[in-house]
C-alpha positions as MATLAB code, in Angstrom:
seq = 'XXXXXXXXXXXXXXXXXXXXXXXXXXXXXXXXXXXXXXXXXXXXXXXXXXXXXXXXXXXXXXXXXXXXXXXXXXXXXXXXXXXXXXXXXXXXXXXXXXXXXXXXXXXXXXXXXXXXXXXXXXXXXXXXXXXXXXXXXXXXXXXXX';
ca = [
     -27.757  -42.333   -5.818;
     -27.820  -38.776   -4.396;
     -23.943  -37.640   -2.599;
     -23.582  -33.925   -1.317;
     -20.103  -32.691   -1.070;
     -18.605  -29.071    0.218;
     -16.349  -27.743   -2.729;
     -13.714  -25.168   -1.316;
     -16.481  -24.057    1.149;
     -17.911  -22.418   -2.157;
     -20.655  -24.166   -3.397;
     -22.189  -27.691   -3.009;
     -21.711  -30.769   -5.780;
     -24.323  -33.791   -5.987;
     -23.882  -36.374   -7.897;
     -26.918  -38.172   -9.481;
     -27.214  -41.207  -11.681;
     -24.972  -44.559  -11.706;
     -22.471  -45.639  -12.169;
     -23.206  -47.055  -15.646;
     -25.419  -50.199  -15.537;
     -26.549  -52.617  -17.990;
     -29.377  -49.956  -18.677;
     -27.353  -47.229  -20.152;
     -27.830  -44.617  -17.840;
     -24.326  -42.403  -16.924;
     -23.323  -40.428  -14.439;
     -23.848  -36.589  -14.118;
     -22.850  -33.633  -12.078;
     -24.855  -30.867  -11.269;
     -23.002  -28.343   -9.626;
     -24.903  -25.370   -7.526;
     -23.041  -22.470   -5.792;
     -24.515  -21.930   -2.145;
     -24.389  -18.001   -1.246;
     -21.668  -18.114    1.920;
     -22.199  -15.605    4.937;
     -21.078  -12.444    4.647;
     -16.995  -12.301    5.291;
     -16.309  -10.371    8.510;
     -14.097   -7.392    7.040;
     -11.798   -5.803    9.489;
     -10.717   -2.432    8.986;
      -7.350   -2.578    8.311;
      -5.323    0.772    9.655;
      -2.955    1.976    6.730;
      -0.083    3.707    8.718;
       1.820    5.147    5.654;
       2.891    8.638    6.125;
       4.759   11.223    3.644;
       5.968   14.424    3.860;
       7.813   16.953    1.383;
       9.852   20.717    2.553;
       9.441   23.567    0.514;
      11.234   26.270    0.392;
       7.969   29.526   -0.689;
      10.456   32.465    0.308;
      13.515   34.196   -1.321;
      15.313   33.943   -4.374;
      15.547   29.938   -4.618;
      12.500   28.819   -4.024;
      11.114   24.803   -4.371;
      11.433   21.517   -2.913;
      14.049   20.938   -0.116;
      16.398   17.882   -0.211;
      18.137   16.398    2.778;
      21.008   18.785    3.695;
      19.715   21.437    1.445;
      20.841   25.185    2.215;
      17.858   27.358    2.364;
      16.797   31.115    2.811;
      13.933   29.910    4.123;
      13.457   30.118    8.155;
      10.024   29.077    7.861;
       9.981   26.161    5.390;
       6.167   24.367    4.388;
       5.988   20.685    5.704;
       3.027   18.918    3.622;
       2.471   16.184    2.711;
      -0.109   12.534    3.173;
      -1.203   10.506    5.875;
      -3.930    8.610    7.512;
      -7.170   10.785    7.756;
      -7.707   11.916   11.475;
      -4.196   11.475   12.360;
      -2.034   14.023   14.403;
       1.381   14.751   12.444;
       4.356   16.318   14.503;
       7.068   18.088   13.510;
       9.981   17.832   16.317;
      13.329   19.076   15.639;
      17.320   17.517   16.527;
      16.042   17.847   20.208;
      12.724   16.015   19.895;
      10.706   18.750   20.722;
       7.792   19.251   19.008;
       7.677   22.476   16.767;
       4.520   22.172   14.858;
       1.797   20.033   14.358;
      -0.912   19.456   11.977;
      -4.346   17.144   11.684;
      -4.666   14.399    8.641;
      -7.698   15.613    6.534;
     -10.257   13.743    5.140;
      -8.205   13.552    1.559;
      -5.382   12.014    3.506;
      -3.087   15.605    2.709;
      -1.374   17.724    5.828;
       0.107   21.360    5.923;
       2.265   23.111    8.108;
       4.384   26.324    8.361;
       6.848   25.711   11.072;
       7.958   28.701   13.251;
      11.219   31.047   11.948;
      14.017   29.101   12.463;
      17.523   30.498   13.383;
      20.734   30.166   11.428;
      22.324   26.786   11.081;
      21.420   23.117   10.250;
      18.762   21.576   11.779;
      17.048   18.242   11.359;
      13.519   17.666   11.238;
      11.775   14.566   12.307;
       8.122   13.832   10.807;
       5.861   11.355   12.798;
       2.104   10.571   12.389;
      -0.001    9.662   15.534;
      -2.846    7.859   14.843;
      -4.526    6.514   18.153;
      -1.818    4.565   20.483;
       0.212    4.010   16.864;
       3.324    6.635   16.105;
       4.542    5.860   12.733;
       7.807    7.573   11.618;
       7.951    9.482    7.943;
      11.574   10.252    8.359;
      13.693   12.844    8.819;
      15.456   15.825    7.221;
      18.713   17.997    8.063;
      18.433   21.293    6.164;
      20.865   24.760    6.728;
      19.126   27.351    7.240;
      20.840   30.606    5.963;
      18.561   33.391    7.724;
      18.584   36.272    6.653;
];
């Protein structure tokens, strides 16, 4: 007796033998894996976008928090995102101040244009074909000098 069955749609099972007759023979499985078709594999778009401020200038100088005061009117926006991608810098108005292009290592760098005296608030968004991904924003006082 010869049965074929599909496992998981990973490999084919036959049975041979009997089912134990009078002449002593048993049952055994043979199992053989058949090689499946290639899976299709989609590229799958990872949207994830990061940035840090820095503060390079003046007599505090480092990484800028959320309503940090600063010296620095032209803080460094850097930070990760998907290769190829356009990243914008807009500030409280939505205007865009500064851009930058995603390299090949995923990292991003950009010096955004003096600022003026006050608090301002930064938003950071990747665009990456018809998709505009937010990274967030930041509010920092800018103490020009």
């Amino acid at each position: 007796m010869l049965a074929g069955a599909l496992l998981g749609g990973a490999g084919i099972g036959a049975l041979i033998g009997s089912s134990g007759g009078s002449d002593g023979r048993k049952t055994e499985v043979i199992e053989t894996l058949v090689p499946q078709p290639e899976e299709v594999i989609k590229e799958v778009e990872v949207m994830m976008v990061s940035f840090i401020v820095q503060d390079k200038t003046g007599d505090k100088q480092g990484l800028l928090r959320n309503n940090d005061i600063t010296d620095e009117n032209q803080p460094t926006f850097s930070g990760t995102g998907q290769p190829g991608s356009t990243i914008q810098i807009k500030n409280e108005l939505g205007h865009v101040i500064a851009s930058a292009q995603v390299a090949a290592d995923g990292s991003w760098q950009v010096i955004i244009p003096a600022q003026s005296t006050g608090v301002h608030t930064y938003s950071v968004v990747q665009i990456h074909g018809d998709k505009t991904t937010s990274a967030g924003d930041i509010a920092l006082n800018v103490i020009a000098g």
